[in-house]
TIRO-475866 format. One record per atom (N, C-alpha, C, O): x, z, y; residue in three letters. Coordinates in steps of 0.02 Angstrom, whole numbers, plus 32768, in hexadecimal, padded with zeros to 4 digits. Example, Ala and Ser with C-alpha at 12.3 -4.5 7.8 and 13.67 -1.06 7.14 Angstrom:
829481867EE4ala/826781867F1Fala/829481867F5Bala/82C881A77F5Aala/828281627F90ser/82AC81657FCBser/8285818A8002ser/829E81928039ser/
This chain:
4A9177FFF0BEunk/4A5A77CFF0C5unk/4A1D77F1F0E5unk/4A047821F0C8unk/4A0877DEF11Bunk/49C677E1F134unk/498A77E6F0FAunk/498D77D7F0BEunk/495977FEF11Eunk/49247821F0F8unk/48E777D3F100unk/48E277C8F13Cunk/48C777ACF0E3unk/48867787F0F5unk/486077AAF10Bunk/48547792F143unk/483877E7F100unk/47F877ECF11Eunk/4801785BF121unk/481D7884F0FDunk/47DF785EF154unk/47CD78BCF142unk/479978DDF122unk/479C7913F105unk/476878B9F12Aunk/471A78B0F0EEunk/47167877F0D5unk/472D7841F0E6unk/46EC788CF09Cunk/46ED7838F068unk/46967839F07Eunk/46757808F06Eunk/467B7867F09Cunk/4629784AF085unk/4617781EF0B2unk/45FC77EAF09Funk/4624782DF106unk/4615780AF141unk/464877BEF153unk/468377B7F142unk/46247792F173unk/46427773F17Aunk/467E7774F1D1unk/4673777DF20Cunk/46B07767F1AFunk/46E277A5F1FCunk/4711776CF224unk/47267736F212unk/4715777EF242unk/4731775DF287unk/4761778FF29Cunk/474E77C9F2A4unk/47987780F2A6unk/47E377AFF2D5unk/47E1778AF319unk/47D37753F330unk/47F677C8F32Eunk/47F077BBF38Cunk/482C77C2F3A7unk/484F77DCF37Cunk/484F77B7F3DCunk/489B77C4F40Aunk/48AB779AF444unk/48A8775DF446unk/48BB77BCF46Funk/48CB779EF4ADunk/492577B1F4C5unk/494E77D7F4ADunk/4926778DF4EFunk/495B7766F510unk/4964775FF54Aunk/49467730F564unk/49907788F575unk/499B7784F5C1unk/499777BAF5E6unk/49AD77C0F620unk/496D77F7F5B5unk/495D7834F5DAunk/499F7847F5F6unk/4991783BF631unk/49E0785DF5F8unk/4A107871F630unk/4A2A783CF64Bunk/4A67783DF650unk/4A0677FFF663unk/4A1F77C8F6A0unk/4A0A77EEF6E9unk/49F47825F6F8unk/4A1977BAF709unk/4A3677C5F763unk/4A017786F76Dunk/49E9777BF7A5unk/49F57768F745unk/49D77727F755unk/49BD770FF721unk/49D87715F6E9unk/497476E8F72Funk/495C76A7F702unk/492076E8F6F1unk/49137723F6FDunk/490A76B6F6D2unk/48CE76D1F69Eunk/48EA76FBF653unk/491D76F3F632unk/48B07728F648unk/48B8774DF60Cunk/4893771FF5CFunk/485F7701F5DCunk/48AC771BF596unk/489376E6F55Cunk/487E7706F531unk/489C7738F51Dunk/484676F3F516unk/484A7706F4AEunk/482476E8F478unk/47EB76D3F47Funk/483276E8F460unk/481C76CBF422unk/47E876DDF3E2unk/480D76FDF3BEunk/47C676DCF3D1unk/479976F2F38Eunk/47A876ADF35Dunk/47A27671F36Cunk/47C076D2F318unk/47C9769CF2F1unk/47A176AEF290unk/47AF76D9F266unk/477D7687F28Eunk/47617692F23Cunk/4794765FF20Bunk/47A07622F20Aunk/47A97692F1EAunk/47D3765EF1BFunk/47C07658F17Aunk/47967683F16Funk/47CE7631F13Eunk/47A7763CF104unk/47B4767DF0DFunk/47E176A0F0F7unk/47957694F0A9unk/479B76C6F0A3unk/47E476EBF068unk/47FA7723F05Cunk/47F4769DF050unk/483076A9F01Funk/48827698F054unk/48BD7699F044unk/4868768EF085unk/48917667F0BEunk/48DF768FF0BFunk/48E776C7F0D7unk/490E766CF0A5unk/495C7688F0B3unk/4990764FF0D7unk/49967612F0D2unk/49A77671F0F2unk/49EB763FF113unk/4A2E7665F116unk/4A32769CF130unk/4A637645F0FBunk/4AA5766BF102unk/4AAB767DF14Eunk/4A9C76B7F15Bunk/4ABA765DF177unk/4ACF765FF1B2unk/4A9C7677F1E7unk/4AAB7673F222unk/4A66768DF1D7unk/4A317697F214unk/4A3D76F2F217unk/4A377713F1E3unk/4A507716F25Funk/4A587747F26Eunk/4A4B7752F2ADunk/4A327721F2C8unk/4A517775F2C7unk/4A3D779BF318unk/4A697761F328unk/4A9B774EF308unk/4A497740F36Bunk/4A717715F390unk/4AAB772BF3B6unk/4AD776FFF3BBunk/4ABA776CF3D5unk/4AEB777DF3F6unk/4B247772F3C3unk/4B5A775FF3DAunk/4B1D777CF376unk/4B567773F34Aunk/4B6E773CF32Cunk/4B98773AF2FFunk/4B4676FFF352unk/4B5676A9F336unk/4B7C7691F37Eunk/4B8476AFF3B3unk/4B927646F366unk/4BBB763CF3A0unk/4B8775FFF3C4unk/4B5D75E7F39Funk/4B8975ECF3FDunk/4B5875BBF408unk/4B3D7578F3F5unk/4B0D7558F409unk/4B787569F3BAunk/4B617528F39Cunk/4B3A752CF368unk/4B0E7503F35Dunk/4B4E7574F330unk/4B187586F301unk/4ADF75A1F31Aunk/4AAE7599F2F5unk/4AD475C7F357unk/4A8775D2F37Aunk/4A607599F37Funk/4A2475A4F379unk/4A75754FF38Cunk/4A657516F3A9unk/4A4B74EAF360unk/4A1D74C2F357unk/4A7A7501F337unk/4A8074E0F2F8unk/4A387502F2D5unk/4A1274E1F2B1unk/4A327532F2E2unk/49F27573F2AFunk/49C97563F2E9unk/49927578F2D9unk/49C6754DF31Aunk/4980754DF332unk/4960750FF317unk/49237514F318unk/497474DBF300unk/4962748FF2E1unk/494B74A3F2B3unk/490F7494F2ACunk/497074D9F26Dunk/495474E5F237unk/490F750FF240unk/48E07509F219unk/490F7537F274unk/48E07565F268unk/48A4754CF286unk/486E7560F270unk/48A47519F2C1unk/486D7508F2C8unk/485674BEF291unk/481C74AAF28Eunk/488474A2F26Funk/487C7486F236unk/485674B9F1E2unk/4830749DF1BAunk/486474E2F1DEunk/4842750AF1ACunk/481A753EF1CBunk/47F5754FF19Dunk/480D755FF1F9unk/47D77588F20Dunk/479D7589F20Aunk/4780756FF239unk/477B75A3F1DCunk/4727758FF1E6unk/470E759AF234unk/46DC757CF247unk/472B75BCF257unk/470B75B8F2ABunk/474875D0F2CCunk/477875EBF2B1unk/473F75C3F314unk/478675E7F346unk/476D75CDF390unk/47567595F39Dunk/47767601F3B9unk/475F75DDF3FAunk/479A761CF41Eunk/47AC7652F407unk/47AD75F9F460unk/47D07610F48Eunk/47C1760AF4DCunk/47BE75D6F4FEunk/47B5765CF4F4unk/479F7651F52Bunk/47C1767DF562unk/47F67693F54Cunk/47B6768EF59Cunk/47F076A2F5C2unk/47BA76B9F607unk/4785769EF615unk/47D576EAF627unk/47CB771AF667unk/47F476FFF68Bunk/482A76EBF677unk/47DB76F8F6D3unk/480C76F1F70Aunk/48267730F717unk/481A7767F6FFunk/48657710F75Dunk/487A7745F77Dunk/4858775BF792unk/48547796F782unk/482E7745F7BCunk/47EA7766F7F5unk/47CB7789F7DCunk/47CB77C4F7ECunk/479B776BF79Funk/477F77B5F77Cunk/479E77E1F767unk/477B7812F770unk/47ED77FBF73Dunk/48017807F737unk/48167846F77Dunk/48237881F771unk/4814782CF7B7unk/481D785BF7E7unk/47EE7882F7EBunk/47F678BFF7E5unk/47AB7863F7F7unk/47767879F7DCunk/475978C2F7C5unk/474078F6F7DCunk/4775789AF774unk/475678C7F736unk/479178FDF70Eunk/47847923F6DFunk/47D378F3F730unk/4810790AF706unk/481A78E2F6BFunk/47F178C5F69Bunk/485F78EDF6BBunk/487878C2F692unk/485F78DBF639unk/485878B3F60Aunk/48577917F636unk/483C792DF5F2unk/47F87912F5E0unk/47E37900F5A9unk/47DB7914F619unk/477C78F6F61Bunk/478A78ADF610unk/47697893F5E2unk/47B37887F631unk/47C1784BF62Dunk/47DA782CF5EEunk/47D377F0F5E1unk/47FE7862F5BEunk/48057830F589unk/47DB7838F552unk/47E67818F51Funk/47A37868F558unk/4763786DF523unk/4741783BF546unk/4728780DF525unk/4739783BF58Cunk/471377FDF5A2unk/471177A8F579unk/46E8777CF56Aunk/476277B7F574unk/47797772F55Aunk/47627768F520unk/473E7738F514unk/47747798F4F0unk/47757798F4ACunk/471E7799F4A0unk/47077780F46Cunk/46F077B8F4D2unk/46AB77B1F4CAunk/46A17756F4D2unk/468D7736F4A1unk/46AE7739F509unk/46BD76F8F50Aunk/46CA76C7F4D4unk/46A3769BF4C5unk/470176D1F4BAunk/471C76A2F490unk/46E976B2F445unk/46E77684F41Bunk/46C476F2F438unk/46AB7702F3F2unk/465476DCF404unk/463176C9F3D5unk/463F76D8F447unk/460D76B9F462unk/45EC767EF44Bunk/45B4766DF438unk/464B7655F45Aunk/46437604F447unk/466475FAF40Bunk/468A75CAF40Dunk/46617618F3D6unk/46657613F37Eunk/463975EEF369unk/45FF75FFF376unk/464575AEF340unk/4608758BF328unk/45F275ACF2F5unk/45BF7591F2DEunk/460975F4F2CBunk/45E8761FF2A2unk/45E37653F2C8unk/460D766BF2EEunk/459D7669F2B8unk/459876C6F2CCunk/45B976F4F29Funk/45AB76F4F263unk/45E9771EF2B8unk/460F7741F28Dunk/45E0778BF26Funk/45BC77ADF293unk/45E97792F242unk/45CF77D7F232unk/45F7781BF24Bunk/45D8784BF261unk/4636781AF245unk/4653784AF24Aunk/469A782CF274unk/46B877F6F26Funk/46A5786BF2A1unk/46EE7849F2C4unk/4735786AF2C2unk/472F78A7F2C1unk/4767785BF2C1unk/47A7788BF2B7unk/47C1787BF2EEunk/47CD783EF2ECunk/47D7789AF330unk/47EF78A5F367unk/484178B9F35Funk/485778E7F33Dunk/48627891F381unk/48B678BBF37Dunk/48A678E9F3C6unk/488F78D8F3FDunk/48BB7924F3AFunk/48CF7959F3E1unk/48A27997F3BDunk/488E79A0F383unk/489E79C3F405unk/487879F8F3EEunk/48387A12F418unk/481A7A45F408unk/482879EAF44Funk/47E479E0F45Aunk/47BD797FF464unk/47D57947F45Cunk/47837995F477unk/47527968F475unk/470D7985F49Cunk/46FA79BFF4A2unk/46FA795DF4ABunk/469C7958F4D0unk/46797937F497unk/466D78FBF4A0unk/46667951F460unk/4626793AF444unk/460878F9F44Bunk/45E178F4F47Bunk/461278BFF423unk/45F87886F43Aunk/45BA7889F414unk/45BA7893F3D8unk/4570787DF442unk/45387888F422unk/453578B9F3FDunk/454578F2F40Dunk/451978A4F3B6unk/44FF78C1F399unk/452B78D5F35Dunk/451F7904F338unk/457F7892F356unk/45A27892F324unk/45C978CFF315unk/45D778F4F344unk/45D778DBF2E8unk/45F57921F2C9unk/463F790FF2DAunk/465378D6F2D1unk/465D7933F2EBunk/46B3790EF2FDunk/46E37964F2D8unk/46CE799BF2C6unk/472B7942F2DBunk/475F797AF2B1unk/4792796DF2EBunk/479B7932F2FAunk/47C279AEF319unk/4809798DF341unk/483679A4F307unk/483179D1F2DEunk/4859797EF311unk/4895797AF2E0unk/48CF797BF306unk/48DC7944F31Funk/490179B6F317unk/493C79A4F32Dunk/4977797FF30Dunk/498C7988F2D4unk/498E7954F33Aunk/49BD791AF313unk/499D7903F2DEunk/49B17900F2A3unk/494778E8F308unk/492E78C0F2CCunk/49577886F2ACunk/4962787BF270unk/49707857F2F7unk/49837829F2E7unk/49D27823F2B3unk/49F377F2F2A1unk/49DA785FF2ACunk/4A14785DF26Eunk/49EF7879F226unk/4A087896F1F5unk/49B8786AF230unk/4997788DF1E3unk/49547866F1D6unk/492F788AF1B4unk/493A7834F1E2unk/48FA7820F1DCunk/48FC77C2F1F1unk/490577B0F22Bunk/48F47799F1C2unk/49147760F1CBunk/48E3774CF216unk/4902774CF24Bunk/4896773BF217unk/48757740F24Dunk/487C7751F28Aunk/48607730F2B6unk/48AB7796F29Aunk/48B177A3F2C0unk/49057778F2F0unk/4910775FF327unk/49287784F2B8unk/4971774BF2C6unk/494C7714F2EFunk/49577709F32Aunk/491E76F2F2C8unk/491A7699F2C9unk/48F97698F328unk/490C766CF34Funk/48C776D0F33Eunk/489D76E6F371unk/48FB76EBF399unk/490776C7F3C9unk/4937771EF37Aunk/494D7721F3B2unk/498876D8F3C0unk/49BC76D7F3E0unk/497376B9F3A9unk/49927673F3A5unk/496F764BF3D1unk/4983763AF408unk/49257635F3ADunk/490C7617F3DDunk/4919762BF430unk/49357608F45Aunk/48FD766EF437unk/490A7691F469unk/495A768AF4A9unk/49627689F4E6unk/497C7687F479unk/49B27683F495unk/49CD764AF4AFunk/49F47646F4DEunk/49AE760FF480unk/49C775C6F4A2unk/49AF75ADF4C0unk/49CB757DF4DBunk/496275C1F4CFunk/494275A2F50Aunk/493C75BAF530unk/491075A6F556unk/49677601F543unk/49677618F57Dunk/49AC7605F58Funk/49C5760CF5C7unk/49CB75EBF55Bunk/4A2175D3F585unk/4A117592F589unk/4A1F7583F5C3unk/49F67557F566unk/49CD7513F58Aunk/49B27520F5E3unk/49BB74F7F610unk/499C754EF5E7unk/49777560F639unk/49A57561F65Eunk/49B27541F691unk/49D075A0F631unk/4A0A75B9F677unk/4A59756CF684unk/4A8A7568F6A9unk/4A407547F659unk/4A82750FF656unk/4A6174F8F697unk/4A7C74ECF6CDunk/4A1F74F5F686unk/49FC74BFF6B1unk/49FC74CEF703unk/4A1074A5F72Dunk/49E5750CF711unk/49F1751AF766unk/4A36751BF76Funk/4A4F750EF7A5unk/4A5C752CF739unk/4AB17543F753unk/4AB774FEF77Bunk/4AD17501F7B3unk/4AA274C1F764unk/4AAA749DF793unk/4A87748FF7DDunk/4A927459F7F7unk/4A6C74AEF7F2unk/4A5374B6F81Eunk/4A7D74EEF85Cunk/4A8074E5F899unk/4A9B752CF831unk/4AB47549F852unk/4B02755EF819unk/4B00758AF7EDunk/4B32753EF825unk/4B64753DF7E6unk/4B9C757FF80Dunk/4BC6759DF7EBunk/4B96758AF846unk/4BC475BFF85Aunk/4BAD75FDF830unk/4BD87629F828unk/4B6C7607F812unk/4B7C764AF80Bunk/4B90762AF7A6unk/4B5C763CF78Aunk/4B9E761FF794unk/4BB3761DF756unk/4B887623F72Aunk/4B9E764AF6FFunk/4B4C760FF71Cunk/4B027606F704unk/4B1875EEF6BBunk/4B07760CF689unk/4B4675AEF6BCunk/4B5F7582F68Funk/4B8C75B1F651unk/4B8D75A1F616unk/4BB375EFF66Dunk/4BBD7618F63Eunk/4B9E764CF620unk/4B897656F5E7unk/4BA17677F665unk/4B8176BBF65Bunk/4B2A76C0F650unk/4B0D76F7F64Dunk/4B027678F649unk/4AD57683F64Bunk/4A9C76B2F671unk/4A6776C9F65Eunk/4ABC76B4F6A8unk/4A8F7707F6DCunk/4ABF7735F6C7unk/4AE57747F6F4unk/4ACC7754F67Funk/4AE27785F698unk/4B1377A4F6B6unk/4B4A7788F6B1unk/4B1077EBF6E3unk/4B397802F6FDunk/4B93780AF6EBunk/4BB2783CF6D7unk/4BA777D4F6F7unk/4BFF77C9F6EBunk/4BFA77E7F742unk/4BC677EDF763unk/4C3577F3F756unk/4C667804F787unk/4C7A77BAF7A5unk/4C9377C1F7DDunk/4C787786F795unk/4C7D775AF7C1unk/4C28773FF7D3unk/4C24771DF806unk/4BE7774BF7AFunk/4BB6773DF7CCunk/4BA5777AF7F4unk/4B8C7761F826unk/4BA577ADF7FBunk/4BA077F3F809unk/4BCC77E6F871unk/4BBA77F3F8AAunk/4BFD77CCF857unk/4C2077BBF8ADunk/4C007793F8C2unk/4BEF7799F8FDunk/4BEC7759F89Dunk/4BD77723F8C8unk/4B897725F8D6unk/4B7576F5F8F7unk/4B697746F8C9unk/4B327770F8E0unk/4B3B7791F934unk/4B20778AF96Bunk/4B7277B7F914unk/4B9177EFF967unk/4BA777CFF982unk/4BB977EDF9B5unk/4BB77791F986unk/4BE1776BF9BBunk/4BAD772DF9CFunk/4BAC7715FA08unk/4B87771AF99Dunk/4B5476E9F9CFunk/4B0176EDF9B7unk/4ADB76BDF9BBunk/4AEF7727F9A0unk/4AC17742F994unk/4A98771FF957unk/4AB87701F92Dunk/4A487723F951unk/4A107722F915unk/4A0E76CEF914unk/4A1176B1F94Aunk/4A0876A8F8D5unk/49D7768AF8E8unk/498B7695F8D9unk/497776CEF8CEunk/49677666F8D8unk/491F7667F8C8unk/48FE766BF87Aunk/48C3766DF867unk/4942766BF856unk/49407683F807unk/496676B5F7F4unk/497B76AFF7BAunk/497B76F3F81Aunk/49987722F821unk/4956775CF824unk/49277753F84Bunk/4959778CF7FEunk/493777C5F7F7unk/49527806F835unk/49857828F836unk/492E7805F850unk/493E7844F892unk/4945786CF88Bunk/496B788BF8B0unk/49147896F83Eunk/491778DAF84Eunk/494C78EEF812unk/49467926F7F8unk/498578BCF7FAunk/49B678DBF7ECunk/49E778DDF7F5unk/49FE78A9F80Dunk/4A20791EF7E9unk/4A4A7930F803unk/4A7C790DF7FAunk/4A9278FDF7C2unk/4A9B78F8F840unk/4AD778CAF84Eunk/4B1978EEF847unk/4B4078DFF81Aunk/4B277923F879unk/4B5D7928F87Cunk/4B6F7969F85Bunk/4B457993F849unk/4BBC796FF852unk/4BCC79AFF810unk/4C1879B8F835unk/4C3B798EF852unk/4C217A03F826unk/4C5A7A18F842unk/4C9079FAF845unk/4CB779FEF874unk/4C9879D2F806unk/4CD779B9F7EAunk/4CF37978F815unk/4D2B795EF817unk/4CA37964F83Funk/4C9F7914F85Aunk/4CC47911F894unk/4CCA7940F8BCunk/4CDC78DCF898unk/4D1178D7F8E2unk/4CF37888F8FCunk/4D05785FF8D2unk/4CD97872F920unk/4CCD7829F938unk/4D07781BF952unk/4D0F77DEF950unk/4D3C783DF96Eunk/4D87781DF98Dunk/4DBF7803F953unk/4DF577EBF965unk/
């Protein structure tokens, strides 16, 4: 079972993003305040749910959350600013538009940029140890696969609809064979030894 909170005095908010090793789309994340006795059987790091319980826990969690906002970096800035700058960007974003000011923040990973003035903790594999941080990589995760459903139709050859951006070997060719689009990140690396476009 996941942990509710990492301090009891401040009032805390968990942070996590979504998309950082794509080929494409925007980088996402989430800040989520949840109550402070707050448990759920099923809420864990999103990479370890299947997509109907991600879909299913994002209803609950923005149904019981005292606050949650989700916000997202383009590709462009992202070319920009690099993709590590880009997802504190996000996560600065999404903790921005919180209808509570958080006192204290718990970050999944193991860095961060200081938001203001708030005191923050990185937590590796937060999101398997800190319920806040799960629910952040939930939100996170489904509204950046809501986005990527959404252009896949626009451009459905490169496989948007599965792989979500990231780098599979059939989006990876179809890149090399009919190049970027305009939601494709440039300055990362396409091709890998292993790749054959024939």
């Amino acid at each position: 079972m996941l942990l509710a909170r990492y301090q009891q005095e401040y009032l805390e908010a968990g942070c996590d993003e979504a998309g950082r090793g794509c080929l494409a789309g925007p980088v996402f994340a989430a800040a989520v305040i949840l109550p402070p006795k707050f448990k759920h059987k099923l809420l864990n790091d999103s990479k370890q749910l299947s997509e109907d319980v991600r879909y299913k826990l994002r209803d609950e969690i923005q149904k019981k959350a005292l606050a949650f906002a989700v916000a997202s970096v383009t590709n462009e800035e992202i070319d920009k600013i690099n993709i590590l700058n880009a997802s504190f960007l996000a996560m600065h974003r999404a903790i921005e538009q919180l209808s509570m000011v958080p006192q204290f923040l718990i970050i999944d990973g193991n860095r961060f940029n200081k938001y203001k003035e708030v005191p923050h903790q990185c937590i590796v594999e937060g999101d398997g140890k800190y319920f806040s941080i799960a629910a952040a990589s939930v939100l996170a995760k489904t509204y950046r696969d809501d986005y990527m459903k959404k252009i896949a139709e626009e451009h459905p050859e490169y496989d948007w609809h599965s792989n979500k951006g990231y780098p599979t070997i059939k989006h990876r060719q179809t890149i090399l064979k009919i190049g970027f689009t305009p939601y494709h990140r440039k300055t990362f690396q396409v091709t890998d030894p292993q790749l054959s476009i024939f």
